[in-house]
C-alpha positions as CSV (number, residue, x, y, z in Angstrom):
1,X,22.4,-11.5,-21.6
2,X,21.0,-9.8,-18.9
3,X,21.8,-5.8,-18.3
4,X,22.4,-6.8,-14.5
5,X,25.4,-8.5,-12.6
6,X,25.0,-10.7,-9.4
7,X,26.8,-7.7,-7.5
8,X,23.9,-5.7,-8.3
9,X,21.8,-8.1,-6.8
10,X,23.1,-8.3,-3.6
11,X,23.0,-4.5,-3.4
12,X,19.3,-4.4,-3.9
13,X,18.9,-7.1,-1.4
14,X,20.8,-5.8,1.1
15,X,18.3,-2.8,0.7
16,X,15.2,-5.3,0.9
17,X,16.6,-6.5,3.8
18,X,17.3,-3.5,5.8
19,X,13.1,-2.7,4.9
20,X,12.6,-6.2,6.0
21,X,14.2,-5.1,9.8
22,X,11.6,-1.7,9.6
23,X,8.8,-3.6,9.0
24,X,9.5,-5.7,11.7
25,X,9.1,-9.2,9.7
26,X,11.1,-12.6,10.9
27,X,12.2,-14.4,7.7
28,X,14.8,-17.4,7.9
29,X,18.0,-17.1,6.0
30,X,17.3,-16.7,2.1
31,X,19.2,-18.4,-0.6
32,X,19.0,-17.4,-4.0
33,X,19.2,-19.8,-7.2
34,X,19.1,-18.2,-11.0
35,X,17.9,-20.4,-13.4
36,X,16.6,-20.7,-17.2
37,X,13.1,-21.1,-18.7
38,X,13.4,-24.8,-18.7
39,X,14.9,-25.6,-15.5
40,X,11.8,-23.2,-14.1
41,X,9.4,-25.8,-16.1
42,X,10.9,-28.1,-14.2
43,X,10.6,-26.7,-10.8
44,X,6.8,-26.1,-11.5
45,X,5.7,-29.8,-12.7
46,X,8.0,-30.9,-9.2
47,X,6.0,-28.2,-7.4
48,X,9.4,-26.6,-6.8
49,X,11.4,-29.6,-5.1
50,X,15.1,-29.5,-5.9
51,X,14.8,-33.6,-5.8
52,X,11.5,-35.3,-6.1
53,X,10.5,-39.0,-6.3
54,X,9.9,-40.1,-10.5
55,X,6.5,-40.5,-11.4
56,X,4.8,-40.4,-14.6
57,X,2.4,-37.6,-13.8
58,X,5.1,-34.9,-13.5
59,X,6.8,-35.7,-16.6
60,X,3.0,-35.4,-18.1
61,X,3.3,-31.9,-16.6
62,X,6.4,-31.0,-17.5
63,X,5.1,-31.2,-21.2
64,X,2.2,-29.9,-21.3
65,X,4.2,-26.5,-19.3
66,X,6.9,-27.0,-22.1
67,X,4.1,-27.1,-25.3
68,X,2.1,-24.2,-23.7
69,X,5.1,-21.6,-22.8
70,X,6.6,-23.1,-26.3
71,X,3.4,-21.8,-28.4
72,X,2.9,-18.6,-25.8
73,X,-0.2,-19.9,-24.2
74,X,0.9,-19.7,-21.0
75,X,4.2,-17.3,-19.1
76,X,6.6,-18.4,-16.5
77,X,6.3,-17.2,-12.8
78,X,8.9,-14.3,-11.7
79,X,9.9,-16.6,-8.9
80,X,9.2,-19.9,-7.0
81,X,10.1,-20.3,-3.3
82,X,10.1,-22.7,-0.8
83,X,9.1,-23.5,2.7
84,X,12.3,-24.5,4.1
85,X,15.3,-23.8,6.9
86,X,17.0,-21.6,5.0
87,X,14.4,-20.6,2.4
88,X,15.1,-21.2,-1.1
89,X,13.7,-19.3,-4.6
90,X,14.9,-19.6,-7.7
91,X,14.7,-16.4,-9.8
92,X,14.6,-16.2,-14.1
93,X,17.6,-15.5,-15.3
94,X,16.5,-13.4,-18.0
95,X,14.1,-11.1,-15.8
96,X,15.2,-7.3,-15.9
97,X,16.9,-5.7,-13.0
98,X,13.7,-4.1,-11.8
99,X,11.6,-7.6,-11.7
100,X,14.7,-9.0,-10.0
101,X,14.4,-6.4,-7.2
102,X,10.5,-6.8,-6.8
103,X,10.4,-10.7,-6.7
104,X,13.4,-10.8,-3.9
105,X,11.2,-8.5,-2.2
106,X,8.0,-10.7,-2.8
107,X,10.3,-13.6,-2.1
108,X,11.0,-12.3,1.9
109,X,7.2,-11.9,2.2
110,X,7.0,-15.6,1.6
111,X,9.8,-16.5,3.9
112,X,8.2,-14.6,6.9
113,X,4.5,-16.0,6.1
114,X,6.0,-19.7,6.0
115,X,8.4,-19.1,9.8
116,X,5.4,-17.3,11.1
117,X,1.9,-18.7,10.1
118,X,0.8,-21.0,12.6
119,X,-0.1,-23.7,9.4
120,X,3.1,-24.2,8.7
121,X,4.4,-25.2,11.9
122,X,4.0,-28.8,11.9
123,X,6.4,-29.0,8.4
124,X,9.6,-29.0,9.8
125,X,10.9,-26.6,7.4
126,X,14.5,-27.1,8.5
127,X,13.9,-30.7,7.2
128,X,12.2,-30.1,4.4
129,X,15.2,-30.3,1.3
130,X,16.7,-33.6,3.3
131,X,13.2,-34.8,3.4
132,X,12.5,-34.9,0.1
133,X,15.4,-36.3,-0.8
134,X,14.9,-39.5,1.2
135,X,11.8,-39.7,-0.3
136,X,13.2,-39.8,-3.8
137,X,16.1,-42.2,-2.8
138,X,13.3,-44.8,-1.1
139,X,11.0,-44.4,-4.6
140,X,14.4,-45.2,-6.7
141,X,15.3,-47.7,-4.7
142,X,12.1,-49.8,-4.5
143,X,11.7,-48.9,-8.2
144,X,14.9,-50.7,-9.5
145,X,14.7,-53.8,-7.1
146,X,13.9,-56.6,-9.7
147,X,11.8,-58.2,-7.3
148,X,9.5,-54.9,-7.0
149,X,10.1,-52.8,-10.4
150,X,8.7,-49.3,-11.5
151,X,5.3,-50.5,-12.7
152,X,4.4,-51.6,-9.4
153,X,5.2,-48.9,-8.0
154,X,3.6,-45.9,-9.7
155,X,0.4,-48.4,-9.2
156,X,0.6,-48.0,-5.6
157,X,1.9,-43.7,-6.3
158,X,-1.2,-43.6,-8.3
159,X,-3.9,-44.5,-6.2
160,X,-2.4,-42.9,-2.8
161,X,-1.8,-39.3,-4.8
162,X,-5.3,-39.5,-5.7
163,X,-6.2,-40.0,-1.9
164,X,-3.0,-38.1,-0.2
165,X,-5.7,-34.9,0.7
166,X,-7.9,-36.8,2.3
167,X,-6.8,-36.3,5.7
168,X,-6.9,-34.0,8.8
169,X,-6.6,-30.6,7.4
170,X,-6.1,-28.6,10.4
171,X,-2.8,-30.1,11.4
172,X,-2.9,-27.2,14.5
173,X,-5.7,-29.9,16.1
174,X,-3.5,-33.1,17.7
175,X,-4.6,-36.0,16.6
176,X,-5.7,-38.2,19.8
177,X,-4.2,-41.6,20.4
178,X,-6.1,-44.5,20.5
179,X,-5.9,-44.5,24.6
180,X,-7.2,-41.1,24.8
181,X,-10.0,-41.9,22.1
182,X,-11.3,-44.9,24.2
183,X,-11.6,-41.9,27.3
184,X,-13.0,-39.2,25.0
185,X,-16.0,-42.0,24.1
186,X,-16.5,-43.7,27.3
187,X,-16.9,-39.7,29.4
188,X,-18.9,-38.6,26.0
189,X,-21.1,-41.9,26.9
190,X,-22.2,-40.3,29.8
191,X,-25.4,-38.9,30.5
192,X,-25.2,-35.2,30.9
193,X,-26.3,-34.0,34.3
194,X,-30.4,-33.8,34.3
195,X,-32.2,-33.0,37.8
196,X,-35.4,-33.9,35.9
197,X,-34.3,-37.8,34.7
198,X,-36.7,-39.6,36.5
199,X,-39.3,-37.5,34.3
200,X,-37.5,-37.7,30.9
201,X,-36.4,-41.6,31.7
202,X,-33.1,-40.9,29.6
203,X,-30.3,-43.6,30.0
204,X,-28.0,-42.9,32.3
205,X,-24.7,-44.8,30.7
206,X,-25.0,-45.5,26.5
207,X,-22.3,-48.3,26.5
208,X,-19.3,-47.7,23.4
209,X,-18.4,-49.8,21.0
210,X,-14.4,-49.9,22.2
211,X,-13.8,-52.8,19.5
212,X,-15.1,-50.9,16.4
213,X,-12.7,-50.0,14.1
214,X,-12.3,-46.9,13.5
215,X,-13.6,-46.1,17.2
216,X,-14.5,-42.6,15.8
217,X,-14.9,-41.2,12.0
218,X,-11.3,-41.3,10.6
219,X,-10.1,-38.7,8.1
220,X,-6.9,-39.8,7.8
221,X,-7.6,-42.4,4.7
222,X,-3.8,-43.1,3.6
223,X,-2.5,-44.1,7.4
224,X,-5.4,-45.9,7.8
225,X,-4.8,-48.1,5.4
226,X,-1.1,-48.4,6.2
227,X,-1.7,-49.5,9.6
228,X,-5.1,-51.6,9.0
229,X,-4.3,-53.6,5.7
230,X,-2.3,-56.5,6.7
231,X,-1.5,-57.7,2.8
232,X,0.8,-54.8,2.1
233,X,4.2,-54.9,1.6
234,X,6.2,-53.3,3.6
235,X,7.5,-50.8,0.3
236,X,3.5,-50.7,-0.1
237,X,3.3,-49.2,3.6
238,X,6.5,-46.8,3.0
239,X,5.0,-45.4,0.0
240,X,1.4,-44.2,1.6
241,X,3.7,-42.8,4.2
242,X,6.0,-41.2,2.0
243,X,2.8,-39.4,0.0
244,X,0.7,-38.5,3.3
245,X,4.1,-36.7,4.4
246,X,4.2,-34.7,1.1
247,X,0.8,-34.1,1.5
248,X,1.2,-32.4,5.1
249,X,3.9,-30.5,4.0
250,X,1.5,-29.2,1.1
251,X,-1.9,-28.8,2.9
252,X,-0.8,-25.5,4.9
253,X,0.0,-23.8,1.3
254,X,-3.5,-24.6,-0.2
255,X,-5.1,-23.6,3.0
256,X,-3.6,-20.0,2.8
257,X,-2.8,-18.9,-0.8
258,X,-5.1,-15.7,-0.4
259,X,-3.1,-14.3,2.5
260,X,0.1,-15.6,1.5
261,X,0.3,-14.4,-2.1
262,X,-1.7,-11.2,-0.6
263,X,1.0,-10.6,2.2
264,X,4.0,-10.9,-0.5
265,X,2.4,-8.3,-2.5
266,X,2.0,-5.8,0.3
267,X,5.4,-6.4,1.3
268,X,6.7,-5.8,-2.1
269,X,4.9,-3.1,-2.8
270,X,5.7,-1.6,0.8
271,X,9.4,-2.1,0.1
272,X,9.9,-1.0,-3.3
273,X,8.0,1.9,-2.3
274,X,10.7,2.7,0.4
275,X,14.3,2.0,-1.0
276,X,13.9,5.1,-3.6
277,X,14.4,3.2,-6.9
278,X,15.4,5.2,-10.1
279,X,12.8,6.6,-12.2
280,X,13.0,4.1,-14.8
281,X,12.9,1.5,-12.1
282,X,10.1,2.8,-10.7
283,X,7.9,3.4,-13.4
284,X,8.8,-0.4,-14.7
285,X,8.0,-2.0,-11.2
286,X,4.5,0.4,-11.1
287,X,3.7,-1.7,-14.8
288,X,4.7,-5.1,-13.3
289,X,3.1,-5.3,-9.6
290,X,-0.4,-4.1,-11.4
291,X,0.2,-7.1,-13.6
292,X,0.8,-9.2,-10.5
293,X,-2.8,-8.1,-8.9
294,X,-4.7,-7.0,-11.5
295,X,-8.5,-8.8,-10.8
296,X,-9.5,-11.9,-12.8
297,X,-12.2,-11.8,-15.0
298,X,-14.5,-13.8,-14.1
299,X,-12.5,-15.5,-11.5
300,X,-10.4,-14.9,-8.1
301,X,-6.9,-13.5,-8.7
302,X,-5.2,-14.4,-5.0
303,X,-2.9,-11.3,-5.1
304,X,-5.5,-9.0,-5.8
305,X,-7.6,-10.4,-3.5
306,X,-5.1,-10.9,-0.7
307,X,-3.5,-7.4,-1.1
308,X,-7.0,-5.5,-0.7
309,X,-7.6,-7.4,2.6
310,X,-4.3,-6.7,4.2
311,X,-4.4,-2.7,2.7
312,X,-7.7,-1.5,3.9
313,X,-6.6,-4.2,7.5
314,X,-4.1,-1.9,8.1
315,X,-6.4,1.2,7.3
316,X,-9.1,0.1,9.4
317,X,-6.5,0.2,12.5
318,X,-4.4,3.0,11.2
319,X,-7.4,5.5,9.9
320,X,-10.8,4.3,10.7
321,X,-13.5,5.8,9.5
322,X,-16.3,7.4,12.1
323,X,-18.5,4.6,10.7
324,X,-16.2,2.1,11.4
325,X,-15.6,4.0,15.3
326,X,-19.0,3.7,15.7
327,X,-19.5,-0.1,14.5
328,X,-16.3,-1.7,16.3
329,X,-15.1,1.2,18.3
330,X,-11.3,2.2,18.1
331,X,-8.6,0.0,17.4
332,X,-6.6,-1.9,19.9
333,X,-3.3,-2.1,17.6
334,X,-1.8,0.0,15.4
335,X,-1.9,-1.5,11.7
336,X,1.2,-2.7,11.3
337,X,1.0,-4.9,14.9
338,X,-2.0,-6.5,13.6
339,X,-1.0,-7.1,10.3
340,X,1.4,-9.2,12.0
341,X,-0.3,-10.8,14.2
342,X,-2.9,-11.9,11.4
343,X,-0.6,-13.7,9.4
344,X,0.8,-15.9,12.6
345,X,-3.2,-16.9,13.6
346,X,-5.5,-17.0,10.8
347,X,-5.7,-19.3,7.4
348,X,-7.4,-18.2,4.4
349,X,-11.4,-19.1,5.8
350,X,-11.0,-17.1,9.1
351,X,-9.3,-14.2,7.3
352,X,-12.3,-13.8,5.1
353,X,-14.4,-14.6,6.9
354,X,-13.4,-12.0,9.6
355,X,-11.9,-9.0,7.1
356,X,-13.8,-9.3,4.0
357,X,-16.3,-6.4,4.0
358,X,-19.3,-5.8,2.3
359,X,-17.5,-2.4,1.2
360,X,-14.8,-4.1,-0.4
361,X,-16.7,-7.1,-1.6
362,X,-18.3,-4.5,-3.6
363,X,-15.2,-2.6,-4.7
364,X,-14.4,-5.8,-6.2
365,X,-17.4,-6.5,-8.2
366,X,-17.9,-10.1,-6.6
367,X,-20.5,-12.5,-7.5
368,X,-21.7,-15.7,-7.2
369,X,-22.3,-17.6,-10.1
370,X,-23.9,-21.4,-11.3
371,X,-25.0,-23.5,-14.2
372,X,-27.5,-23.4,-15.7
373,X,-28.1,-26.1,-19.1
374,X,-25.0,-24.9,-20.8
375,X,-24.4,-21.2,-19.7
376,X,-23.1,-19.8,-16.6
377,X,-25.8,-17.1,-14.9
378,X,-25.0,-14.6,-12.2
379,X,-27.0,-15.9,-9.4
380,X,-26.2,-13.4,-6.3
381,X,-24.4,-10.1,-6.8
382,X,-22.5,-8.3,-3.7
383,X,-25.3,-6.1,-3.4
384,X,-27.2,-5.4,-0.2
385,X,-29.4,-8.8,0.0
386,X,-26.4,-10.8,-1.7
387,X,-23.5,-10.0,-0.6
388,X,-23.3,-12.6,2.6
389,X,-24.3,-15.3,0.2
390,X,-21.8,-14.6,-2.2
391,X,-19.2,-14.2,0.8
392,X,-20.1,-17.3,2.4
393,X,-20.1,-19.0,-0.9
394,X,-16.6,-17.7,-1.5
395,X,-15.0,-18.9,2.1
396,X,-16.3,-22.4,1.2
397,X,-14.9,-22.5,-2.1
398,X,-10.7,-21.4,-0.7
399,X,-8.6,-23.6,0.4
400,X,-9.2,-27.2,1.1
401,X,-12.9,-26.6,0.5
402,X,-13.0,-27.8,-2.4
403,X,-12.3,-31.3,-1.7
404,X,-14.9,-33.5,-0.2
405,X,-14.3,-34.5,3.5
406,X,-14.5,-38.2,3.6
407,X,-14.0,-40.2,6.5
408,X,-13.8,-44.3,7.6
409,X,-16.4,-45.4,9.3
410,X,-15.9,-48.9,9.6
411,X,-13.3,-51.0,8.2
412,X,-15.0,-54.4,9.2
413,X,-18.9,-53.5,7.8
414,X,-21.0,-56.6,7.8
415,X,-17.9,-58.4,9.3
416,X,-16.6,-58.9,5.7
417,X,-13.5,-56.5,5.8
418,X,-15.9,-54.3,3.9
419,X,-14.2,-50.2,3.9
420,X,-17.4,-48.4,4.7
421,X,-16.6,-44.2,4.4
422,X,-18.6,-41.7,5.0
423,X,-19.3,-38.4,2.5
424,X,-19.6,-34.7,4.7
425,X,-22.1,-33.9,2.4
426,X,-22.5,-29.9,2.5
427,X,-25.2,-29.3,0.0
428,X,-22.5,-29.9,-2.9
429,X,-23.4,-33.0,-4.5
430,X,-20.1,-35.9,-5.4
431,X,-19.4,-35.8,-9.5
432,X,-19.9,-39.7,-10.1
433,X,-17.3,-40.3,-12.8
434,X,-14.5,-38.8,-10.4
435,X,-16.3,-40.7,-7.3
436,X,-15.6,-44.5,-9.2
437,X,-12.1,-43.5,-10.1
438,X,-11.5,-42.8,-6.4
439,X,-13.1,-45.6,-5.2
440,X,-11.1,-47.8,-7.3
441,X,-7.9,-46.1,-6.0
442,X,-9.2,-47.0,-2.6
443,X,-10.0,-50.4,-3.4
444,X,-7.0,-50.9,-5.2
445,X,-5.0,-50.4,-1.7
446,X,-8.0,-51.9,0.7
447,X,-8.1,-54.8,-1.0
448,X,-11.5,-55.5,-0.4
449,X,-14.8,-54.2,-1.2
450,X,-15.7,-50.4,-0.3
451,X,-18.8,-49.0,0.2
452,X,-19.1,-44.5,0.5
453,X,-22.6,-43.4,1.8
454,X,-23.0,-39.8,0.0
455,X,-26.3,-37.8,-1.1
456,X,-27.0,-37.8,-4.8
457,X,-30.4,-35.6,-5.7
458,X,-31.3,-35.1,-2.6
459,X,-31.3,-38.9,-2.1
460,X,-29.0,-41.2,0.2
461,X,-26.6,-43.1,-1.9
462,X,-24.6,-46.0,-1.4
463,X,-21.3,-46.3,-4.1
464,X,-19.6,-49.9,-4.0
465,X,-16.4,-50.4,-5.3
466,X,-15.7,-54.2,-5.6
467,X,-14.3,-57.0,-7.6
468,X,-17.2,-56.7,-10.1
469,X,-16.8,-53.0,-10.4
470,X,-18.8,-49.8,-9.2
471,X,-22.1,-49.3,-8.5
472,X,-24.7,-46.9,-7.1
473,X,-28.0,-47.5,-5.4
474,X,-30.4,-45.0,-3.6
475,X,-31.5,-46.6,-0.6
476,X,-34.1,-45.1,2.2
């Protein structure tokens, strides 16, 4: 039994909140949930959705949780919270007292990143528990009609959750409509304003295809498909939407676990510093937040990561150093200001990119590291020559970069209803095995034969996906 009661709960948090007011942070309502080891396995493999759609792949991760926490391979979070309108987190029930206090206090520094972030603002948060409800009720629905059934399916759940990120990542971009898409090409079509034309005999008027489809490079892979594929069934089409929709709701998350998990360690840490806890509390919370953002070994621990941007952020405007006077002059905000202004505007990319150091990059010990037969070797240290390499290595890596941006082309190539797509290719090569199995997913929903132009070696490559299988030729 736990040596805490829910009335000492909701003293603590009325303390967190009345730090929450000082620091000036806008959270929506919090509601609180307690639960047990098993029902927090739970919430982890359903990414921590009270009701979820049935598929086989989160039962698969349910158990392997279960059989690693069972054999104590692997812990349980202190909390799990949600992006919604009011905010949800469920907290262990057998935490003590003092881990209660710090994960309600992480928990707030959540809530204000997801109201406030500028990723988040396309996921409807006050929708999000009713949302994902209908999405479970259409699944069950379709999956116990006798004329549809549940094999069918998690056939179609299977290919589209292999394909649901790849799609516009920066939902703050509007997406044109096809009208203003058929404008943007025909005033792009025109010749730029040259006195000297009659020398450089440049066209004046390059004349768009306006009947190509896509009529520009389309990232948006699953509603393409939907609206393009005339053999699916309407379920078919409900099911790509239902996925793409989870997907948007779950693309602002990846794209800013850094300064999310960082800002909800600095607001723990600021508030437990603040509400005077007992000694006992104190020393016990000082043990668990260095757990919390201790550095990885070998890898990137977000927390630690995130917390050192926003602490020496707040130092830079608060106490800048002569140096930094010198370099950037004197702050416009105080610290605090901008800390909040930083987490509305910036995603994990453009906060490294603009307040990772060299200084701290160096603090931190980070290098860049590759392959080499079967080892690992430190190739680039954050040293003076290195440390922009390794920084620019590390802002590609966060986020959605590491998923290949893939776009449609053309979904008529060589007038045979062939899917031709298109591979960003940024100097990191496609692994082939994962390239089929993706194709076939694609082809599975197409219907038809797909083609993805990528580099391989240095070479231009050409990967079929067709009724006879997958292939790969180099062509010129």
């Amino acid at each position: 039994m736990p040596s805490w009661s829910l009335a000492d709960l909701a003293y603590w948090d009325a303390k967190i909140r009345e730090q929450i007011d000082a620091l000036g942070l806008d959270c929506y309502p919090q509601e609180f949930e307690l639960c047990n080891h098993n029902d927090m396995l739970a919430y982890m493999a359903y990414s921590g959705i009270p009701a979820h759609y049935p598929h086989w792949s989160y039962g698969k991760a349910f158990e392997k949780l279960k059989t690693l926490y069972d054999h104590g391979l692997s812990g349980l979070p202190y909390e799990m919270v949600i992006n919604s309108n009011p905010s949800l987190a469920y907290l262990m029930r057998d935490n003590s007292l003092c881990l209660q206090i710090l994960t309600i206090a992480h928990v707030y520094g959540h809530n204000d990143f997801f109201k406030n972030n500028f990723t988040f603002k396309s996921t409807r948060a006050e929708f999000t528990i009713s949302t994902f409800k209908a999405h479970a009720e259409r699944v069950r629905a379709y999956m116990e009609d006798p004329s549809i059934g549940a094999d069918n399916v998690e056939n179609i759940l299977d290919a589209a959750h292999a394909l649901s990120l790849q799609r516009r990542r920066n939902l703050a971009v509007k997406k044109l409509s096809p009208d203003d898409e058929r404008r943007e090409l025909l005033r792009n079509a025109q010749a730029a304003h040259d006195p000297f034309r009659n020398i450089h005999r440049r066209p004046d008027y390059v004349e768009p295809d306006l009947q190509k489809v896509p009529l520009s490079p389309e990232p948006d892979i699953l509603l393409f498909i939907r609206e393009h594929n005339p053999y699916l069934a309407n379920w078919e089409r409900d099911l790509l939407t239902i996925v793409d929709e989870e997907a948007r709701y779950f693309i602002p998350q990846i794209e800013t676990k850094i300064m999310n998990e960082g800002w909800a360690s600095w607001v723990h840490r600021e508030i437990l510093n603040a509400i005077e806890l007992p000694q006992e509390l104190h020393l016990e919370f000082l043990v668990r937040h260095n757990q919390v953002v201790r550095p990885t070994p070998g890898g990137i621990n977000p927390y630690h990561l995130g917390l050192k941007l926003w602490t020496d952020l707040k130092r830079r405007c608060d106490e800048p150093t002569p140096e930094e006077i010198h370099e950037h002059g004197k702050p416009e905000k105080a610290g605090m200001l901008k800390l909040l202004e930083v987490r509305e505007t910036d995603r994990d990319q453009s906060f490294l990119r603009r307040f990772l150091t060299e200084e701290l990059m160096r603090e931190m010990d980070l290098f860049e590291y590759e392959p080499k037969g079967d080892d690992l070797i430190i190739s680039k240290v954050a040293d003076e020559q290195g440390w922009r390499s390794v920084k620019e290595q590390l802002i590609r890596s966060v986020g959605m970069g590491g998923v290949p941006v893939i776009r449609i082309e053309d979904a008529d190539f060589g007038h045979k209803r062939t899917l031709y797509l298109m591979h960003d290719h940024d100097g990191r090569d496609l692994q082939l095995e994962n390239g089929e199995k993706t194709l076939a997913y694609v082809h599975r929903l197409w219907g038809r034969e797909v083609v993805l132009e990528t580099v391989l070696a240095g070479k231009r490559t050409l990967l079929t996906y067709n009724d006879r299988g997958f292939s790969a030729k180099t062509v010129k």
